[in-house]
Z-matrix of the N, CA and C atoms (Angstrom, degrees):
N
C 1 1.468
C 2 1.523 1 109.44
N 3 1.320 2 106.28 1 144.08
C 4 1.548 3 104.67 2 -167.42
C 5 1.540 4 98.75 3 -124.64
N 6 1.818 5 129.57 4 130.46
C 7 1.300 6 114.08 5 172.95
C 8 1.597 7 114.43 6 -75.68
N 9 1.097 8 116.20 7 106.63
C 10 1.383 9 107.24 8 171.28
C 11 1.513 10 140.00 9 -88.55
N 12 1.502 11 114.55 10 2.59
C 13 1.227 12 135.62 11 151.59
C 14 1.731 13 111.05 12 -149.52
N 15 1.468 14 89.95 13 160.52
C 16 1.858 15 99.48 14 153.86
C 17 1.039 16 83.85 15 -153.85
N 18 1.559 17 109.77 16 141.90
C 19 1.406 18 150.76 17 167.24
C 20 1.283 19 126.19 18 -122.70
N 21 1.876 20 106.41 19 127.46
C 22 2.004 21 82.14 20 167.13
C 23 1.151 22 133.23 21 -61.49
N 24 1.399 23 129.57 22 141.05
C 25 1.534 24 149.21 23 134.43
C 26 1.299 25 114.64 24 -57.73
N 27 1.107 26 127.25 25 -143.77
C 28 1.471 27 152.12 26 170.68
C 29 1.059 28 131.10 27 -72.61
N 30 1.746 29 129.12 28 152.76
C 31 1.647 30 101.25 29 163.43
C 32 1.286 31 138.21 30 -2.99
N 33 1.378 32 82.59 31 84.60
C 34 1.737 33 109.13 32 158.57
C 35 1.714 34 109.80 33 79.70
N 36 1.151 35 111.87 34 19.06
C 37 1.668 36 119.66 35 -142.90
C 38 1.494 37 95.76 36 -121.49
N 39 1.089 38 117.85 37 134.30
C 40 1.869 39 119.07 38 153.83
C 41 1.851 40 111.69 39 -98.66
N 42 0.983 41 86.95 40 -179.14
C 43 1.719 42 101.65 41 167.51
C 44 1.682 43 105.05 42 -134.01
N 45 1.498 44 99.79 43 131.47
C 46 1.423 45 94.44 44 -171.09
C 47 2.124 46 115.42 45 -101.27
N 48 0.917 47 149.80 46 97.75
C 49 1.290 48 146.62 47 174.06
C 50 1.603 49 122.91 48 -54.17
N 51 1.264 50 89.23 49 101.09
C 52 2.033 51 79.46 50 162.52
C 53 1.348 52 113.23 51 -127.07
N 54 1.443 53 103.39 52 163.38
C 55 1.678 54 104.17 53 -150.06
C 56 1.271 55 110.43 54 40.45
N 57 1.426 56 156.16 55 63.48
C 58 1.105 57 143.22 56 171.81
C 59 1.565 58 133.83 57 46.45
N 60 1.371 59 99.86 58 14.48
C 61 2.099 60 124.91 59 -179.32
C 62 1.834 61 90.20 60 -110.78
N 63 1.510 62 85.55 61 141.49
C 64 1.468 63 89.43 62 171.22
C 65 1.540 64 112.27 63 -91.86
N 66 1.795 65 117.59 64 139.43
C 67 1.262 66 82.12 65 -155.03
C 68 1.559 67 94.72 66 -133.96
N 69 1.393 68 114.74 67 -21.30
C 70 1.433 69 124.30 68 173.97
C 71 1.632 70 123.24 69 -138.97
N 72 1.265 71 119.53 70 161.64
C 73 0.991 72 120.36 71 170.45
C 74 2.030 73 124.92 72 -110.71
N 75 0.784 74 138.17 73 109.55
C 76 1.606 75 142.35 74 178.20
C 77 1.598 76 119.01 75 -93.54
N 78 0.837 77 156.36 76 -175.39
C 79 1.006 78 174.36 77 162.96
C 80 1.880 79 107.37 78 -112.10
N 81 1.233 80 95.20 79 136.08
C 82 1.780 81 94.79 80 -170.82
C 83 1.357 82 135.51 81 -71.24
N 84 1.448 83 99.03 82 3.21
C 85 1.623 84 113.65 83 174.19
C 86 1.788 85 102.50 84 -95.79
N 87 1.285 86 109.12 85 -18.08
C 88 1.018 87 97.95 86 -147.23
C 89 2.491 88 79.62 87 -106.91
N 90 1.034 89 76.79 88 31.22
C 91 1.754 90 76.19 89 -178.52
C 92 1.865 91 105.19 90 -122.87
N 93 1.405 92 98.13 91 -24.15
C 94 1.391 93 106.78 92 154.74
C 95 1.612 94 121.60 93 -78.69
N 96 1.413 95 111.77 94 -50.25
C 97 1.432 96 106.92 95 155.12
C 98 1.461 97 137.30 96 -28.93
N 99 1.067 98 104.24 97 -48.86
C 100 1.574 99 121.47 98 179.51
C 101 1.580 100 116.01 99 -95.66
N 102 1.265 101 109.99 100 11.07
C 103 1.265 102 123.03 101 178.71
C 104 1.709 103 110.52 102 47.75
N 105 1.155 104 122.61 103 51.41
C 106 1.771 105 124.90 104 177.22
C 107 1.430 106 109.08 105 -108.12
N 108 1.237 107 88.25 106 121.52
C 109 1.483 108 107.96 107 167.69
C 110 1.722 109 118.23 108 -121.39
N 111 0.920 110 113.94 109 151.72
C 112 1.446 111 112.76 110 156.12
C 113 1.666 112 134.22 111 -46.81
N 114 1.568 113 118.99 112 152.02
C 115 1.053 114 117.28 113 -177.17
C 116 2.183 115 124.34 114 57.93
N 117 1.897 116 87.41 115 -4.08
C 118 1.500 117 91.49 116 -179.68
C 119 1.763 118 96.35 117 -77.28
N 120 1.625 119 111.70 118 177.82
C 121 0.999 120 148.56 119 122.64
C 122 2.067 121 126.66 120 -16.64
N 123 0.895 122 141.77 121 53.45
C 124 1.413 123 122.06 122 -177.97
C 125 1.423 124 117.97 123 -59.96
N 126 1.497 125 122.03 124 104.54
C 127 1.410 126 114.62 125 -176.13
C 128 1.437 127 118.83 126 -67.56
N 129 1.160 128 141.30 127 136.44
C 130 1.648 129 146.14 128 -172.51
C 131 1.377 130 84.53 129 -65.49
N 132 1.592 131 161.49 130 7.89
C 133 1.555 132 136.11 131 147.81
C 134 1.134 133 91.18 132 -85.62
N 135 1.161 134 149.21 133 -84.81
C 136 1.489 135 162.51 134 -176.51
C 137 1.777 136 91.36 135 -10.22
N 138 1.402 137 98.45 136 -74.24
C 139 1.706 138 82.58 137 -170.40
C 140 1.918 139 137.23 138 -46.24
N 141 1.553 140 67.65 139 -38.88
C 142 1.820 141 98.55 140 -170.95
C 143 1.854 142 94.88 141 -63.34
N 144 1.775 143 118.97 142 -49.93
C 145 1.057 144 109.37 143 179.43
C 146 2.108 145 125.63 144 -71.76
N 147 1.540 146 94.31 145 10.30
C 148 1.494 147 115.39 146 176.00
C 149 1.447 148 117.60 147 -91.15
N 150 1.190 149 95.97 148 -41.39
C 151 1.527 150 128.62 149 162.48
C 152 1.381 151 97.79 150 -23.41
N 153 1.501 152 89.09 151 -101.51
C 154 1.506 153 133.24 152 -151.49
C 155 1.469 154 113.15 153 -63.31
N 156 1.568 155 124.16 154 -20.16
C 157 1.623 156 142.56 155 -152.18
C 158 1.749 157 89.40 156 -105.88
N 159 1.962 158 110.53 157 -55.36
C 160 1.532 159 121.11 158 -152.78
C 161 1.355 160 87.34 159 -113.48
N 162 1.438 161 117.96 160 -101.17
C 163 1.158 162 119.55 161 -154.28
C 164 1.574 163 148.99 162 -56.47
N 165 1.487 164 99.65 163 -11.98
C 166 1.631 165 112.39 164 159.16
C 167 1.364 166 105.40 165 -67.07
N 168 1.473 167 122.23 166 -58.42
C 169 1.277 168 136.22 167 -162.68
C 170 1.961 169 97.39 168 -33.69
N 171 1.650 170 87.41 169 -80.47
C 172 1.153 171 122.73 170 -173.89
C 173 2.033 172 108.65 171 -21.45
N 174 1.949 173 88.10 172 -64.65
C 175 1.588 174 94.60 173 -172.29
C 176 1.107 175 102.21 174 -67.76
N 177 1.875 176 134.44 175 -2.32
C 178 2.061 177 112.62 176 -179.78
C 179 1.530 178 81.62 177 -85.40
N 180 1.055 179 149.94 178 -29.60
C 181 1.450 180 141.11 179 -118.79
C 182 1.908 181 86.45 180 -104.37
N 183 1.237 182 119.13 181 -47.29
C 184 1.435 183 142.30 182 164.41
C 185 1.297 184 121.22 183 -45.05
N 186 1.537 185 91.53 184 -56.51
C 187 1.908 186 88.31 185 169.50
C 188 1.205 187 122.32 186 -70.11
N 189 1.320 188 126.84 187 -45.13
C 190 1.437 189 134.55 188 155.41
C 191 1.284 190 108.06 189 -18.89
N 192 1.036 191 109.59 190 -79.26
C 193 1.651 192 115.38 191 -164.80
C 194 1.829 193 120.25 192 -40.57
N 195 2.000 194 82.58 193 -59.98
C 196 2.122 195 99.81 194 158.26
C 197 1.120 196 127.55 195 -16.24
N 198 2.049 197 102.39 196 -70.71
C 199 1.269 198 113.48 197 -168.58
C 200 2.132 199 117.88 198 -84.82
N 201 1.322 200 98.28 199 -15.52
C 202 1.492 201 108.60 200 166.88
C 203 2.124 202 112.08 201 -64.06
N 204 1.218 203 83.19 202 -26.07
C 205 1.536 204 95.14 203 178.46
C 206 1.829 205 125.17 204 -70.24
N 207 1.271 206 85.47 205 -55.10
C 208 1.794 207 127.35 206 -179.11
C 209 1.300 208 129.62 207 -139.45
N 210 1.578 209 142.49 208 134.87
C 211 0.868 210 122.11 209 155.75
C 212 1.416 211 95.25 210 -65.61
N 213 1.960 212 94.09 211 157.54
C 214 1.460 213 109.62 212 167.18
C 215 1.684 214 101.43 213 -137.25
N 216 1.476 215 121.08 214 -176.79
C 217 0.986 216 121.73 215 173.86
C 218 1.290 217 108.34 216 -115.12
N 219 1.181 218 137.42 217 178.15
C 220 1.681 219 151.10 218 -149.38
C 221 1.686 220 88.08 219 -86.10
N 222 1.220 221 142.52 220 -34.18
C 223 1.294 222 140.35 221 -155.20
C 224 1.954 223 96.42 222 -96.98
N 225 1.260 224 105.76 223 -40.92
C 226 1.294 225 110.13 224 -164.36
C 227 1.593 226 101.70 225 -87.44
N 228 1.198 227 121.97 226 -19.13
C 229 1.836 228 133.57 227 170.34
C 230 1.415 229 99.64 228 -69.66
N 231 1.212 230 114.17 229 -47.36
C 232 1.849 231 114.83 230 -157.35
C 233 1.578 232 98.97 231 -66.64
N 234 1.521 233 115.08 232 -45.55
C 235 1.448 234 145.96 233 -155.23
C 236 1.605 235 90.43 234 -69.18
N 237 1.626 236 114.42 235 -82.12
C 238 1.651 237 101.78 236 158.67
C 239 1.115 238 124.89 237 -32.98
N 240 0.886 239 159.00 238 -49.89
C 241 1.544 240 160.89 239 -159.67
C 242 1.570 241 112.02 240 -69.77
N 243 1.360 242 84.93 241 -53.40
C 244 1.709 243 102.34 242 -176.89
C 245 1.693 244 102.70 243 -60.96
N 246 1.253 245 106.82 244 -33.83
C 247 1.627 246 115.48 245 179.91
C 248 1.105 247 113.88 246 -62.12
N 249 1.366 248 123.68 247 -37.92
C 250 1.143 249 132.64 248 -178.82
C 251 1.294 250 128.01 249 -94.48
N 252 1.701 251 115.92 250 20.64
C 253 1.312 252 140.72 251 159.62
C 254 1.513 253 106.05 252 64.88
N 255 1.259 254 112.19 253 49.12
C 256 1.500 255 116.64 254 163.07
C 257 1.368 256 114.01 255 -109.36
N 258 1.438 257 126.13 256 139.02
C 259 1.501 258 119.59 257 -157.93
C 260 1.392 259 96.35 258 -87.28
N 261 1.363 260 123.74 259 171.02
C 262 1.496 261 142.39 260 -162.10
C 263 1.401 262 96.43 261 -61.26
N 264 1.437 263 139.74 262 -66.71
C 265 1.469 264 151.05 263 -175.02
C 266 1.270 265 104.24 264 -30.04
N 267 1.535 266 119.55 265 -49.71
C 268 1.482 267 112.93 266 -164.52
C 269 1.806 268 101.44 267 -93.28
N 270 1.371 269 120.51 268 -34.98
C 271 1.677 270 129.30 269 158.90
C 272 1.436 271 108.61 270 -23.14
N 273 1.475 272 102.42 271 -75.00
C 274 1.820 273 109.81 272 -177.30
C 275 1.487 274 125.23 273 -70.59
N 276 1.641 275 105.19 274 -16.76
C 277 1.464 276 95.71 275 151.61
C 278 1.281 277 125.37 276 -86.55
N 279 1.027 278 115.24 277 -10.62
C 280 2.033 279 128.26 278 -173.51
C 281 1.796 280 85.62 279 -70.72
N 282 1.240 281 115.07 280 -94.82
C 283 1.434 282 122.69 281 -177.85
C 284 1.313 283 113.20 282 -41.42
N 285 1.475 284 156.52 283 -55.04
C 286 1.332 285 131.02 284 140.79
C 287 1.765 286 114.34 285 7.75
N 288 1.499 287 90.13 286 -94.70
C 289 1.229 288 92.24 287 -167.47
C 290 1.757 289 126.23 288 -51.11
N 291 1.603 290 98.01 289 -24.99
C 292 1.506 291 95.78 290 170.03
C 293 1.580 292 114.04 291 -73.96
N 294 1.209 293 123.99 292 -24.64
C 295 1.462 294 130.08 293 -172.19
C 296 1.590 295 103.88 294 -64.39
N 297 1.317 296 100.51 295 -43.93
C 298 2.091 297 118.79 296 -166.13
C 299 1.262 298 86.56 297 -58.33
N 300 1.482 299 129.00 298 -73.69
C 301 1.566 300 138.76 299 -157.51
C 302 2.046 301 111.87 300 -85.54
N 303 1.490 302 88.94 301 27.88
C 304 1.263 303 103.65 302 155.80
C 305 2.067 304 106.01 303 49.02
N 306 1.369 305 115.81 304 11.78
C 307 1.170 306 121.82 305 175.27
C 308 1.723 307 93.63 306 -66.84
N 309 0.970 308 127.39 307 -86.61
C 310 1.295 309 143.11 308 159.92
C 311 1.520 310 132.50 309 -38.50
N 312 1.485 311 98.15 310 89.81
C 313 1.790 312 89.58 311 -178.72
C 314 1.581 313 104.96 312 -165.73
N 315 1.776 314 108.51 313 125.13
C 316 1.194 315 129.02 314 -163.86
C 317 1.334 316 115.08 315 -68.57
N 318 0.904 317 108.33 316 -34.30
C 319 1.713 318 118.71 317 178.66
C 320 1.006 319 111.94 318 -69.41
N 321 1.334 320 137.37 319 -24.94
C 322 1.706 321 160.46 320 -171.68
C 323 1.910 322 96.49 321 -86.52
N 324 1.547 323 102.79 322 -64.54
C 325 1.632 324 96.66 323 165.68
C 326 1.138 325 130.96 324 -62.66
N 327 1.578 326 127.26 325 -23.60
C 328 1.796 327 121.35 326 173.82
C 329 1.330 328 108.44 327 -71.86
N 330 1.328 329 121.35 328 -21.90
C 331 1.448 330 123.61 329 -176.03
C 332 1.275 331 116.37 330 -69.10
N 333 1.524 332 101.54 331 -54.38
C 334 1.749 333 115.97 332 -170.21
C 335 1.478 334 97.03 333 -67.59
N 336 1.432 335 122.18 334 -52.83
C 337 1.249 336 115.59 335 159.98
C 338 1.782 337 146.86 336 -8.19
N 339 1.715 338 90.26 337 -72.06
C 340 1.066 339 104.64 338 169.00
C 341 1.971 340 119.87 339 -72.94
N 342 1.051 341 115.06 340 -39.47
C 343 1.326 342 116.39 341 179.34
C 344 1.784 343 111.13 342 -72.47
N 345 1.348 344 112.29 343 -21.44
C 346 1.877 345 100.75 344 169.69
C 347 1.712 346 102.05 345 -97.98
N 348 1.163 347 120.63 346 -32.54
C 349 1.698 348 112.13 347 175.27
C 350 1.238 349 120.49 348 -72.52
N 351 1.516 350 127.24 349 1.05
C 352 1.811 351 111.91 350 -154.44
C 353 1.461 352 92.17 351 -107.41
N 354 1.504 353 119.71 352 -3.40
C 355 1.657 354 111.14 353 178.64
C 356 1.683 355 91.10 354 -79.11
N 357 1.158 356 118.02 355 -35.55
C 358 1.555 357 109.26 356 -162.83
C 359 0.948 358 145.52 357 -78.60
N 360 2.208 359 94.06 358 -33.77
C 361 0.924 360 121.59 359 -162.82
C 362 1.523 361 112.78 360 -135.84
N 363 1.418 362 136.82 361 145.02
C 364 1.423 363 138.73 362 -173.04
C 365 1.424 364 108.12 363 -61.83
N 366 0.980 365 136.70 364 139.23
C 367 1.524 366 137.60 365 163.01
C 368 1.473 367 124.32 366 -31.82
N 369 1.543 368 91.25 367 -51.06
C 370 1.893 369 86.21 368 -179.19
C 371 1.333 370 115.07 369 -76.47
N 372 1.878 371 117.03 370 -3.50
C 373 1.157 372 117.39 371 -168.93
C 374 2.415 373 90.54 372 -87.64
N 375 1.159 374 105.97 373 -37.47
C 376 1.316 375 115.89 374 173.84
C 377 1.538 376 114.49 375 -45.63
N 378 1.745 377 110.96 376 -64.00
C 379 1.054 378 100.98 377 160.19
C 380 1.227 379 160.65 378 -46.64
N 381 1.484 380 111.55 379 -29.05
C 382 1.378 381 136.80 380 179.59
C 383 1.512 382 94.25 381 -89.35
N 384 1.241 383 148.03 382 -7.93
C 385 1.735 384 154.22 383 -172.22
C 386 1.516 385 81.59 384 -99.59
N 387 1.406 386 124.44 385 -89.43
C 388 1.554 387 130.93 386 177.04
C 389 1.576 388 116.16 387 -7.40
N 390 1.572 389 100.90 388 -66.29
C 391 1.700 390 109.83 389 -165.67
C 392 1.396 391 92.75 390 -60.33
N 393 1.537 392 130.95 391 -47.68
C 394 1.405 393 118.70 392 -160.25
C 395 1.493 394 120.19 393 -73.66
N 396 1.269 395 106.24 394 -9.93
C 397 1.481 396 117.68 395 167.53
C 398 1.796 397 116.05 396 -90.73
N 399 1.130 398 85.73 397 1.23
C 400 1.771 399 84.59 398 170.61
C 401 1.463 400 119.40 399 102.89
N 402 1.531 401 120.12 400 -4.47
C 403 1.489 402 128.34 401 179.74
C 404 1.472 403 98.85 402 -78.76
N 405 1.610 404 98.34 403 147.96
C 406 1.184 405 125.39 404 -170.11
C 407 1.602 406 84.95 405 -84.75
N 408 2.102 407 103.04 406 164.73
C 409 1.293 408 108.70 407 175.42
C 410 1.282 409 94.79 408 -80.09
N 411 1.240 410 127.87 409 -19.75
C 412 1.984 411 114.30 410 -171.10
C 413 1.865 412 102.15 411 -61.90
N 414 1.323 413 102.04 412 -42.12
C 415 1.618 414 104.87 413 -168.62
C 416 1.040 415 102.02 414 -80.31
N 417 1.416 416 129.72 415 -38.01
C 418 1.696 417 124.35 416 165.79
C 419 1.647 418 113.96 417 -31.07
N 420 1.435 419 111.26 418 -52.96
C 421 1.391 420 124.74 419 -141.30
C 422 2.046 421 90.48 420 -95.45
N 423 0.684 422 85.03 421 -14.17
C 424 1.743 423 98.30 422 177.02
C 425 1.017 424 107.28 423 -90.24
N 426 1.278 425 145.92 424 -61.36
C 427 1.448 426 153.65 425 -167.22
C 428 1.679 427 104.36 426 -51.81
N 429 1.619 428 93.30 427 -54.39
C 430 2.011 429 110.15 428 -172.58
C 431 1.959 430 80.01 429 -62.32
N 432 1.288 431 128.01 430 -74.53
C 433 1.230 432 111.29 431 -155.76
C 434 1.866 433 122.52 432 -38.47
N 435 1.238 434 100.78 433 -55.78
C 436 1.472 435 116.54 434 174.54
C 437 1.383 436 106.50 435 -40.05
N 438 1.520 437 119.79 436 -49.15
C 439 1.497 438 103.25 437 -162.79
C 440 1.737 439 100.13 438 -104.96
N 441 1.393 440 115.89 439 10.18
C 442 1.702 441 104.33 440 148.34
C 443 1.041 442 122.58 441 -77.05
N 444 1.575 443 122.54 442 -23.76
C 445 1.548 444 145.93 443 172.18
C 446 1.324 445 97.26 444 -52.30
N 447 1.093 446 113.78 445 -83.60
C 448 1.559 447 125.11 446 -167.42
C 449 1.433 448 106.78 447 -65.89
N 450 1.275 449 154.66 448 -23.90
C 451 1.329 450 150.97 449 132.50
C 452 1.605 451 121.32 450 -19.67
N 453 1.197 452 102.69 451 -56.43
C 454 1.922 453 136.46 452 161.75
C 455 1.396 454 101.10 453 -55.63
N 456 0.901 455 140.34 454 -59.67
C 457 1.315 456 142.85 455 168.07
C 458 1.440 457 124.14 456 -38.99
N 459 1.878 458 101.46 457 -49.91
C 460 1.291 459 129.91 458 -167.94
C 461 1.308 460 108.36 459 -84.09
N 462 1.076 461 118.19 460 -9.57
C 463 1.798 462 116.69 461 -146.73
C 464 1.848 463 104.32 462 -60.78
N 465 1.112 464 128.22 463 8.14
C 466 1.008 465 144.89 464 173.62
C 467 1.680 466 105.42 465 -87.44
N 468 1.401 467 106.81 466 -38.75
C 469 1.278 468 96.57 467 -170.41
C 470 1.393 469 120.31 468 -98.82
N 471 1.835 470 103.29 469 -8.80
C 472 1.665 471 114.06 470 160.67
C 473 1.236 472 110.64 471 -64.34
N 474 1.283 473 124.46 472 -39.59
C 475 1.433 474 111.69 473 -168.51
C 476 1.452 475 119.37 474 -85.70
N 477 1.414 476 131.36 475 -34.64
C 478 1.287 477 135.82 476 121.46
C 479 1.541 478 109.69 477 -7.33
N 480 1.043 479 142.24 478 -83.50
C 481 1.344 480 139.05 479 151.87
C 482 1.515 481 136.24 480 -11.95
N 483 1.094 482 109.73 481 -49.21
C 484 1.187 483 134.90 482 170.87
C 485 1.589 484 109.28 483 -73.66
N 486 1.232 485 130.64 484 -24.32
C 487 1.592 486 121.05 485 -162.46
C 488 1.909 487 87.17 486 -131.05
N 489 1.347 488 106.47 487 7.16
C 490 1.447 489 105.25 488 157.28
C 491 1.650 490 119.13 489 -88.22
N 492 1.833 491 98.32 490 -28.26
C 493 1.253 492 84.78 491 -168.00
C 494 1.876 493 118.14 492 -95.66
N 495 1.974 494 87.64 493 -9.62
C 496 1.475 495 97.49 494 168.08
C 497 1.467 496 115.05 495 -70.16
N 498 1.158 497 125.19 496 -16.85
C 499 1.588 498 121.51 497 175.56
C 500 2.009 499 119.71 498 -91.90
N 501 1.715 500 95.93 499 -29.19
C 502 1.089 501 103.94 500 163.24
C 503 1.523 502 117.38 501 -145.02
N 504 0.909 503 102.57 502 124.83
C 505 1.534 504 104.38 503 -178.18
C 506 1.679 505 114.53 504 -71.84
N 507 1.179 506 107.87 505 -49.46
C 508 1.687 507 114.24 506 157.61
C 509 1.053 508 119.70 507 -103.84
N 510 1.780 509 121.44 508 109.65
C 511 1.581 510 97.78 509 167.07
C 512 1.494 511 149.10 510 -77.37
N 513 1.594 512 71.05 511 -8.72
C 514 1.950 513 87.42 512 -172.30
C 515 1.321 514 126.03 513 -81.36
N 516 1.987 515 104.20 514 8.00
C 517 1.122 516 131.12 515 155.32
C 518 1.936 517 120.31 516 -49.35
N 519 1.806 518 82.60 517 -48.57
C 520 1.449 519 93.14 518 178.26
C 521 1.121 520 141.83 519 -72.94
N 522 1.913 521 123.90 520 162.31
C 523 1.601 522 102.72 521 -179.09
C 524 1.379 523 91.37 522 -108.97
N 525 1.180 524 109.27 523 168.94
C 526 1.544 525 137.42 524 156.65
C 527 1.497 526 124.76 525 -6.67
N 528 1.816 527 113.94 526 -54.91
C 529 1.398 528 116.82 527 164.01
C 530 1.575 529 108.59 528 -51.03
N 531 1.664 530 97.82 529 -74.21
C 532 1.856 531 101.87 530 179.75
C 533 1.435 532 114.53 531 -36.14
N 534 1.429 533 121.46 532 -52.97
C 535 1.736 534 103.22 533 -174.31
C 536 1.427 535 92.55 534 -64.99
N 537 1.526 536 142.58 535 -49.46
C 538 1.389 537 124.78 536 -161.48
C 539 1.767 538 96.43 537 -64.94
N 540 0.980 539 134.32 538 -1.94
C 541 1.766 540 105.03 539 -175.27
C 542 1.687 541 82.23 540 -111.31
N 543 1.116 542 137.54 541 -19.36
C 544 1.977 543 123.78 542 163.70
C 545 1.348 544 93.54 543 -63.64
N 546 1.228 545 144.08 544 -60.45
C 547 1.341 546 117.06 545 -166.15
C 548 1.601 547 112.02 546 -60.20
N 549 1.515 548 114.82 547 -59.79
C 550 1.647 549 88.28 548 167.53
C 551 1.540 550 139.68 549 -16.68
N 552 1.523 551 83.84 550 -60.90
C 553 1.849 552 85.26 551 174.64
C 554 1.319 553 129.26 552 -99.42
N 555 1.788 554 113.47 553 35.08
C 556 1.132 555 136.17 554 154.99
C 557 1.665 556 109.67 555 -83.98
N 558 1.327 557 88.58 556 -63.25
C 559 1.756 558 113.69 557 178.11
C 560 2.034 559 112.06 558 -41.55
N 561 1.390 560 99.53 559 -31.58
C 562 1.425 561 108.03 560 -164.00
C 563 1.206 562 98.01 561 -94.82
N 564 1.465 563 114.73 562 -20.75
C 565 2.176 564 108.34 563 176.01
C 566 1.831 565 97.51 564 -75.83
N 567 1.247 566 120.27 565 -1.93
C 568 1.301 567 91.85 566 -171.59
C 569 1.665 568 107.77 567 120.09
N 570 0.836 569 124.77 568 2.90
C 571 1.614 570 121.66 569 -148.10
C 572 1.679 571 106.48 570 -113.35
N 573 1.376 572 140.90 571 121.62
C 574 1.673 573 147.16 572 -169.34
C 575 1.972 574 79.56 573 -71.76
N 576 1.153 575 82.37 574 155.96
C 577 0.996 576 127.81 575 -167.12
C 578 1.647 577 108.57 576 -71.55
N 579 1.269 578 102.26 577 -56.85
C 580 1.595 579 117.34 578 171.33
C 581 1.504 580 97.06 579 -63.38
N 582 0.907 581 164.42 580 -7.70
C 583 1.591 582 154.55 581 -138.36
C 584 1.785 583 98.01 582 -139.83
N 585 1.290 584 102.31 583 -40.63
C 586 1.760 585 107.80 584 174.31
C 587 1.932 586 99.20 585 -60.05
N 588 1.219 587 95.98 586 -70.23
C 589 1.479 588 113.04 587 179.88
C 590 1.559 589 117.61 588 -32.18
N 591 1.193 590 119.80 589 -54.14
C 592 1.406 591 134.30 590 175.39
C 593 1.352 592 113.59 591 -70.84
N 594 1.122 593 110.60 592 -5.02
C 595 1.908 594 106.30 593 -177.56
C 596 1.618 595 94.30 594 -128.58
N 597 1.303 596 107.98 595 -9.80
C 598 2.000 597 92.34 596 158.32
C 599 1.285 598 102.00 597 -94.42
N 600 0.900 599 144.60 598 -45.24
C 601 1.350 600 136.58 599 148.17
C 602 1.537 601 137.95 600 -7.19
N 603 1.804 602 94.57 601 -62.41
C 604 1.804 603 82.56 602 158.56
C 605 1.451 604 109.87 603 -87.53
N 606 1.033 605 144.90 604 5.87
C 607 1.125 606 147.41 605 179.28
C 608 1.321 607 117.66 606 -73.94
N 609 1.590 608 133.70 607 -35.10
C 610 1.482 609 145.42 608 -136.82
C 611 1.489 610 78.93 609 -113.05
């Protein structure tokens, strides 16, 4: 690999070129450190010790931050990452390590997914949102199962739902007395107490 440019970036930052691909980013002390210059040679120790010293570090320290922000999925992490001009080597170790420590995990996003979008939105419209974020159809088709399960489970709390929204169409219209006299006449169809609560809840 040959550097064929460095250019500034940002605070304090270059961008480094090999073969003519942009491929990393350093900080400018740390380009004297590593002895890089242009038009050199990059030796495969040199890189590997760039690797392993800066840029792994750097991309766990990055993902962290990402996924503290948002969940994301493995497609939409790589995609940031890549944005942020870290080469693939240090990407697939960043996400690794987020995958191991369970920060990172797709099956965890089709779920949450599917259970806040399916009041809003049609399924195939979910799916086609899902695939473009990088979920597999297996985890797609898993996610919808789980939360028909738990719907089935819930069906107490759809219908509760349903005779919340025939009495109010918005609740967050309401004050405090009004939701306390809907729970009365939640309480009086028959309905636990915990189950009223949990469906004004997603409701508000």
């Amino acid at each position: 690999m040959t550097i064929t440019k460095i250019e500034p970036y940002k605070k304090g930052k270059v961008l480094v070129y090999l073969n003519d691909e942009p491929s990393f980013v350093l900080y400018s002390y740390e380009v004297k450190q590593y002895h890089l210059a242009e038009d050199m040679v990059l030796d495969d120790g040199v890189y590997t010790k760039i690797l392993d010293e800066v840029l792994i570090k750097r991309a766990k320290s990055r993902t962290l931050h990402l996924l503290d922000r948002q969940d994301r999925t493995e497609k939409q992490l790589k995609a940031k990452l890549k944005e942020n001009k870290y080469p693939d080597d240090a990407i697939d170790a960043a996400v690794e390590a987020a995958t191991r420590g369970n920060f990172l995990n797709d099956e965890r996003y089709a779920c949450q997914y599917v259970r806040d979008k399916s009041r809003t939105k049609s399924k195939k419209v979910i799916e086609m949102e899902l695939a473009g974020r990088g979920i597999s159809k297996e985890l797609i088709a898993k996610a919808f199962a789980e939360f028909e399960e738990e719907e089935e489970e819930n069906s107490d709390l759809v219908l509760i739902e349903k005779l919340i929204r025939k009495k109010c169409p918005d609740i967050s219209l309401i004050d405090i007395t009004e939701k306390q006299k809907l729970f009365r006449y939640l309480a009086g169809k028959g309905f636990v107490s915990s189950d009223i609560r949990k469906a004004l809840e997603r409701l508000t």
